[in-house]
PASEBA-1860 file (N, C-alpha, C; in nm, 3 decimals):
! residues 148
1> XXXXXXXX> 1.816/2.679/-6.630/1.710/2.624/-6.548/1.769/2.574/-6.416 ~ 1.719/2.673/-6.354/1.755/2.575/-6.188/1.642/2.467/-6.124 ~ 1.721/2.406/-6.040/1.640/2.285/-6.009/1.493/2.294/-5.886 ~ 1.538/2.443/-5.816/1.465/2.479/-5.742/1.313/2.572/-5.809 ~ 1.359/2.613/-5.955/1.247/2.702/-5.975/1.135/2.572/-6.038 ~ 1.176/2.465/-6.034/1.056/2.313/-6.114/0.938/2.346/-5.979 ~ 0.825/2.350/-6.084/0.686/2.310/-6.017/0.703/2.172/-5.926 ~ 0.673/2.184/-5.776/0.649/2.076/-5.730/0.530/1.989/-5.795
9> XXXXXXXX> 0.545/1.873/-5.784/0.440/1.760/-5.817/0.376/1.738/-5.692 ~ 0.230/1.730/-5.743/0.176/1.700/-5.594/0.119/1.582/-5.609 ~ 0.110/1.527/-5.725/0.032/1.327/-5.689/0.146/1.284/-5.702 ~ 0.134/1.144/-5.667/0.228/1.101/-5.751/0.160/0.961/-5.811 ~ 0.278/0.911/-5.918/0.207/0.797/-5.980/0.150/0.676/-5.939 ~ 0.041/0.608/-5.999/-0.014/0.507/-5.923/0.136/0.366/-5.894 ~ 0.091/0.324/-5.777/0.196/0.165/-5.731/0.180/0.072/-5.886 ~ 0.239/0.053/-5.962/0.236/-0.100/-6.099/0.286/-0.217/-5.974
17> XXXXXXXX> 0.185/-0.295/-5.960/0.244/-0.411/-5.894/0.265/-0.522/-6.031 ~ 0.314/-0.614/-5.939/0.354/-0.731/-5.993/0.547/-0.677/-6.076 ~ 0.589/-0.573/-6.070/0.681/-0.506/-6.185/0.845/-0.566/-6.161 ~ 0.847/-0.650/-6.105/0.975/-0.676/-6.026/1.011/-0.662/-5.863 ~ 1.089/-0.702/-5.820/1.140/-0.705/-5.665/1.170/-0.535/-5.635 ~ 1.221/-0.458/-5.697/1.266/-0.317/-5.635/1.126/-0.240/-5.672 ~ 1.038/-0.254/-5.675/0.957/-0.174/-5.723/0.850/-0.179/-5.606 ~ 0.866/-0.258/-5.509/0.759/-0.265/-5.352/0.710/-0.344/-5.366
25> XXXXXXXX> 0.588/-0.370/-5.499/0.510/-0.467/-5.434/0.566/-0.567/-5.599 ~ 0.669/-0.595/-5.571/0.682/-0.724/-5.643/0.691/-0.855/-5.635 ~ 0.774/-0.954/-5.668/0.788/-1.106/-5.631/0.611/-1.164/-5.697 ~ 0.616/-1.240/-5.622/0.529/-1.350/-5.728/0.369/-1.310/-5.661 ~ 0.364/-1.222/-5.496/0.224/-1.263/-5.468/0.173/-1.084/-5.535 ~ 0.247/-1.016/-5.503/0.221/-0.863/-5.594/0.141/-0.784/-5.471 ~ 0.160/-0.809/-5.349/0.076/-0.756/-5.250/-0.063/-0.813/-5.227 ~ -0.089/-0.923/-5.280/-0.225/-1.020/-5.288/-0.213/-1.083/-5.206
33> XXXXXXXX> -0.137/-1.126/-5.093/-0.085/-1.228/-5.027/-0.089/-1.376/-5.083 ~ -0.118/-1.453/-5.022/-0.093/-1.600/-5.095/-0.204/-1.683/-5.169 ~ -0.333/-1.734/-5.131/-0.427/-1.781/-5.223/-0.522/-1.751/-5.198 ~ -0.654/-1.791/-5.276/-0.796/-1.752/-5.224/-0.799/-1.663/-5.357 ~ -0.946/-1.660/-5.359/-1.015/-1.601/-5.485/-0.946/-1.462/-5.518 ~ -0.925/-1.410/-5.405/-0.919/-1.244/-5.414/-0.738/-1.223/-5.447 ~ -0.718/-1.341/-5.463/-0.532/-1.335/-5.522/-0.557/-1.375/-5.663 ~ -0.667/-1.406/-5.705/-0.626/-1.463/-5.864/-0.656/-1.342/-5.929
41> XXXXXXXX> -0.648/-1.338/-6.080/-0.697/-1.233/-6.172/-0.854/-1.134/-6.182 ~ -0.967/-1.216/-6.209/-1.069/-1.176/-6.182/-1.144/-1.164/-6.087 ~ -1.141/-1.058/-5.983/-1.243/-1.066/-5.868/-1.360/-1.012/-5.904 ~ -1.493/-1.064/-5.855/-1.600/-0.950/-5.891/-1.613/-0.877/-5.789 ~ -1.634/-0.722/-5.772/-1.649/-0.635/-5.692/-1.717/-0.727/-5.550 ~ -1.869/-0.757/-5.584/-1.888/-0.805/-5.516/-1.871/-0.930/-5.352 ~ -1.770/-0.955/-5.444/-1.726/-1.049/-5.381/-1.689/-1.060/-5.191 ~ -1.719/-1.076/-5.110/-1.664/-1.070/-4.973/-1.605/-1.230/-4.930
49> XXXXXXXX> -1.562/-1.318/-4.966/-1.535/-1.452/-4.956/-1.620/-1.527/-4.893 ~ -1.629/-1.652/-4.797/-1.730/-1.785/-4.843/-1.852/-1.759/-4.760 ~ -1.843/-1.659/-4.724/-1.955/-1.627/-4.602/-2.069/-1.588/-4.718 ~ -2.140/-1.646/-4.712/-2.312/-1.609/-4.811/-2.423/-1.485/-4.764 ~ -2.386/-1.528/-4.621/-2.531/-1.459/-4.533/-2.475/-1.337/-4.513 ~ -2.374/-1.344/-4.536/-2.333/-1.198/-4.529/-2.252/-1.095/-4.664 ~ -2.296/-1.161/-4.760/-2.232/-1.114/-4.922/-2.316/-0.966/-4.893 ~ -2.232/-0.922/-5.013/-2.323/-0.786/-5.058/-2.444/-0.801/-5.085
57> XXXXXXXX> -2.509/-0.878/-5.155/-2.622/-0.899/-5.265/-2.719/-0.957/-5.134 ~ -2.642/-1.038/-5.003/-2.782/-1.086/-4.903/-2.824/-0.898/-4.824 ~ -2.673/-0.827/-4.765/-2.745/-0.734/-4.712/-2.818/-0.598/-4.789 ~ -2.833/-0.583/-4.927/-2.909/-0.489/-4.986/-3.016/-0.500/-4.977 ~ -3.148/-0.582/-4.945/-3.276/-0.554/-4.895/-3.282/-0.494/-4.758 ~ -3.177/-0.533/-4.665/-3.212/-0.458/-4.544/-3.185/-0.298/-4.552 ~ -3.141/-0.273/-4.663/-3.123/-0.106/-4.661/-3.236/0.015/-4.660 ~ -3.357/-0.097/-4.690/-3.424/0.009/-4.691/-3.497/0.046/-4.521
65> XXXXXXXX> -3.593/0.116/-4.575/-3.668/0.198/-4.433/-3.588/0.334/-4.387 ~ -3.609/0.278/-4.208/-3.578/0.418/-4.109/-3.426/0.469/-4.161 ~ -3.439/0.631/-4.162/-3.289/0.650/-4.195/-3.218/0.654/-4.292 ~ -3.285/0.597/-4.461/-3.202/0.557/-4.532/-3.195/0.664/-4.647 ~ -3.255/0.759/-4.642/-3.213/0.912/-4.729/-3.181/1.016/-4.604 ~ -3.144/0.969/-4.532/-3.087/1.078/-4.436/-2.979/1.182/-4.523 ~ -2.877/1.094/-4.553/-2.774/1.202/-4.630/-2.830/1.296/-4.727 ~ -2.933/1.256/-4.817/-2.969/1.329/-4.881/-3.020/1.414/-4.845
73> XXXXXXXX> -3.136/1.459/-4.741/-3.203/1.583/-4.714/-3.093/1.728/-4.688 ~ -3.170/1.819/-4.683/-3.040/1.941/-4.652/-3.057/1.994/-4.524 ~ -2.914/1.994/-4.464/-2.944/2.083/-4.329/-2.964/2.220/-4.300 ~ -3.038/2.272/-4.244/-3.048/2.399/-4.207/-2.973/2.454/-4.182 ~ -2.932/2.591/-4.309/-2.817/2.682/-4.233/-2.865/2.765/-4.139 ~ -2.770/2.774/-4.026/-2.791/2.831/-3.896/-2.743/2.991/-3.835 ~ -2.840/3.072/-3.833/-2.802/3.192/-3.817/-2.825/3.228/-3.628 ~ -2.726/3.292/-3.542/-2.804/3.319/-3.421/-2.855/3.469/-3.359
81> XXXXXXXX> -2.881/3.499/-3.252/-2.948/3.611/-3.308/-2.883/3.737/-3.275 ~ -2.737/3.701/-3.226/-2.594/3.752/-3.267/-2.557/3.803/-3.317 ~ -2.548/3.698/-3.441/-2.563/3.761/-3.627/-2.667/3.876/-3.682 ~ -2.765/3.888/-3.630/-2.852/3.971/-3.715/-2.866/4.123/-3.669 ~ -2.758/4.133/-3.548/-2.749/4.275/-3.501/-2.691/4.371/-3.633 ~ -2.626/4.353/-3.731/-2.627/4.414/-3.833/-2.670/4.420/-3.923 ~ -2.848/4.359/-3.944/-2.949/4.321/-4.001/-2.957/4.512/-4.024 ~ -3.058/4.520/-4.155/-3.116/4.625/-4.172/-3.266/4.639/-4.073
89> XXXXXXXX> -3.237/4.772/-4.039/-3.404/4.763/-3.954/-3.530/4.771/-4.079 ~ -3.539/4.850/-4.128/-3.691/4.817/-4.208/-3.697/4.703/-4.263 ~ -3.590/4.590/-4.304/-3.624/4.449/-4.362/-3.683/4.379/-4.287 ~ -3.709/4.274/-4.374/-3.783/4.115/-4.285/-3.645/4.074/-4.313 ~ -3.638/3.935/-4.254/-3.559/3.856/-4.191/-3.583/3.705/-4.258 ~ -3.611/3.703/-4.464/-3.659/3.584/-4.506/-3.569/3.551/-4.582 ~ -3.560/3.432/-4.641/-3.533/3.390/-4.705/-3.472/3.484/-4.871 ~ -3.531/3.542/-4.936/-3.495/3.631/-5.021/-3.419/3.746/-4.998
97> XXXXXXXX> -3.448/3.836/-4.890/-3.350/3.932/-4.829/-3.241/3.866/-4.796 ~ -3.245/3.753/-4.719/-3.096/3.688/-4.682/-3.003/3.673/-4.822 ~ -3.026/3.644/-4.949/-2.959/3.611/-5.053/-2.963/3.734/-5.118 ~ -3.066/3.850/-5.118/-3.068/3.931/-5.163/-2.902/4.073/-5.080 ~ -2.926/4.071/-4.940/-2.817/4.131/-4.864/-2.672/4.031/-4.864 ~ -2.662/3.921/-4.935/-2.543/3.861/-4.952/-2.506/3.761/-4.844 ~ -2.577/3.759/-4.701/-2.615/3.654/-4.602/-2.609/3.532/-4.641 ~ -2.680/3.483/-4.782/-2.667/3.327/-4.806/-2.624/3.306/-4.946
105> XXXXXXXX> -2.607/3.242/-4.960/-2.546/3.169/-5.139/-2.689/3.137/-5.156 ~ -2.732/3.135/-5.312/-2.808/3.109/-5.382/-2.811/2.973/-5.393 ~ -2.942/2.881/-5.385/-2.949/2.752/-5.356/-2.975/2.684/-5.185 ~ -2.945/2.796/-5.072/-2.969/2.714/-4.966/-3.122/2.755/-4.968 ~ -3.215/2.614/-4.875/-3.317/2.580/-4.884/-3.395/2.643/-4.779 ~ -3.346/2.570/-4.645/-3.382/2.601/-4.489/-3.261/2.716/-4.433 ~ -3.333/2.792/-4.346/-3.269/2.879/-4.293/-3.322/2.813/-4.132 ~ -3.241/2.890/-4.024/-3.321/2.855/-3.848/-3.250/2.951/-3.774
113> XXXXXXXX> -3.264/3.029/-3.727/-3.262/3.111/-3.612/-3.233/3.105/-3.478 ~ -3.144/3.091/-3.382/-3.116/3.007/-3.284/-3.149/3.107/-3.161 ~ -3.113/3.082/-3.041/-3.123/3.227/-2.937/-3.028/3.234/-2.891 ~ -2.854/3.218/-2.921/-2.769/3.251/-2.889/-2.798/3.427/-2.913 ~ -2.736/3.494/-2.783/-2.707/3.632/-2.802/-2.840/3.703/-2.780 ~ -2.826/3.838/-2.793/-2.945/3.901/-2.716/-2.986/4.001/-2.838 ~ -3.078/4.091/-2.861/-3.145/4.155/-2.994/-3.199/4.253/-2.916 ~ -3.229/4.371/-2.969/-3.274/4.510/-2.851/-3.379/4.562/-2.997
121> XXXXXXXX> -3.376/4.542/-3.088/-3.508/4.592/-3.169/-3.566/4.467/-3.237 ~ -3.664/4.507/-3.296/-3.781/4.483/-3.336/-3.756/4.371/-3.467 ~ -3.761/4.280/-3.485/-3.731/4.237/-3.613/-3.834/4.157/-3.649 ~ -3.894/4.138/-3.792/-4.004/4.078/-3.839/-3.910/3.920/-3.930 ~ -3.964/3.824/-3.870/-3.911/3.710/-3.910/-3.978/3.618/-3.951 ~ -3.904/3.565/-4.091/-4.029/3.475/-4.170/-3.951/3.315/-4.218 ~ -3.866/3.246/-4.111/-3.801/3.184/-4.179/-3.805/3.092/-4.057 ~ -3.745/2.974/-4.008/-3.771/2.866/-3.916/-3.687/2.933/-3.770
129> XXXXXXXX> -3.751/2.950/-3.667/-3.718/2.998/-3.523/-3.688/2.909/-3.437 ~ -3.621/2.877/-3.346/-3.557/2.822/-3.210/-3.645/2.871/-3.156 ~ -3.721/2.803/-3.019/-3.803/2.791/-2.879/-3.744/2.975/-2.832 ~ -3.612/2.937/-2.787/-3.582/3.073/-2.717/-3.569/3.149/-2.794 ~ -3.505/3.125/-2.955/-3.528/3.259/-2.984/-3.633/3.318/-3.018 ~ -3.748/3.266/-3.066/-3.898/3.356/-3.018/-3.905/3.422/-2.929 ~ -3.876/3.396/-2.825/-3.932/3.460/-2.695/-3.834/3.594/-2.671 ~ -3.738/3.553/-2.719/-3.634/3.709/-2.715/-3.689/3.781/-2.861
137> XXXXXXXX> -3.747/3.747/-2.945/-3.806/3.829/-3.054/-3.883/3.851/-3.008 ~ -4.021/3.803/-2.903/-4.080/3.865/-2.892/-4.087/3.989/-2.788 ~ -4.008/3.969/-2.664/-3.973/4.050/-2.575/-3.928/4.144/-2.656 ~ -3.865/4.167/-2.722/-3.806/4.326/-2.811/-3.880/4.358/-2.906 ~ -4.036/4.285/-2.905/-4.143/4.365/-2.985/-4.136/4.318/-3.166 ~ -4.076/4.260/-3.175/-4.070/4.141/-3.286/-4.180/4.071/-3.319 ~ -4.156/4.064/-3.431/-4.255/3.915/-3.434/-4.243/3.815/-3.578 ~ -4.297/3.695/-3.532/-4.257/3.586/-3.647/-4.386/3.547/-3.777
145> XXXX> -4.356/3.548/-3.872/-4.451/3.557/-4.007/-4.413/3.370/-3.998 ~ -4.546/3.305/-4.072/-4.502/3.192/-4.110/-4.392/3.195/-4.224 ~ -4.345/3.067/-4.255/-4.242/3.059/-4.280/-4.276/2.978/-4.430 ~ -4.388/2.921/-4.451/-4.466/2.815/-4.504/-4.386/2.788/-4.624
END
């Protein structure tokens, strides 16, 4: 066995504080620094020290309202109209053909259409459109199906 053919390790083990002086975080404070709640044994998560008005538990009512499932919704994957010069001509341009020709993974929701780039035929489109790119679908005799 040579020493070069060993699998590198790629984590490595968690810091043990408190374990002694050669070990980093040893001696008596263990990387806790010196006193206050958040150096003794039990902290509760919660905890942010003596400030009240500003604990966890005061700012969780303001979370709700404007903004606050933002992360959750899904963004529109973005096709421009660039991309679709190697579109099939007799297809539409929906949602099912896109997953069906291998264009999207199974599961995306919103599709959108942008007007980067220029298009010289005809394409029938049934999925969410950009301002300009209508108008270049429609100039090349195109046209857009709702999308509903």
């Amino acid at each position: 066995m040579d020493l070069f053919k060993l699998p590198k390790l790629t984590t490595r083990p968690k810091k043990r504080v408190g374990r002694g002086i050669g070990s980093g975080k040893g001696g008596h404070t263990a990387g806790r620094g010196t006193k206050g709640q958040k150096a003794r044994e039990d902290v509760a998560l919660t905890f942010e020290g003596t400030k009240v008005k500003k604990s966890f538990i005061k700012k969780t009512p303001f979370l709700r309202g404007r903004g606050k499932f933002k992360a959750w919704e899904q963004k529109a994957m973005v096709f421009n109209l660039k991309d679709l010069v190697g579109w099939p001509a007799n297809k539409a341009v929906n949602l099912e053909n896109l997953v069906k020709e291998g264009w999207v993974r199974r599961g995306v929701k919103r599709i959108k259409i942008l007007g980067d780039g220029e298009i010289n035929r005809a394409l029938v489109v049934g999925v969410e459109v950009s301002k300009q790119a209508r108008e270049k679908i429609g100039v090349a005799g195109g046209k857009i199906e709702s999308h509903g």
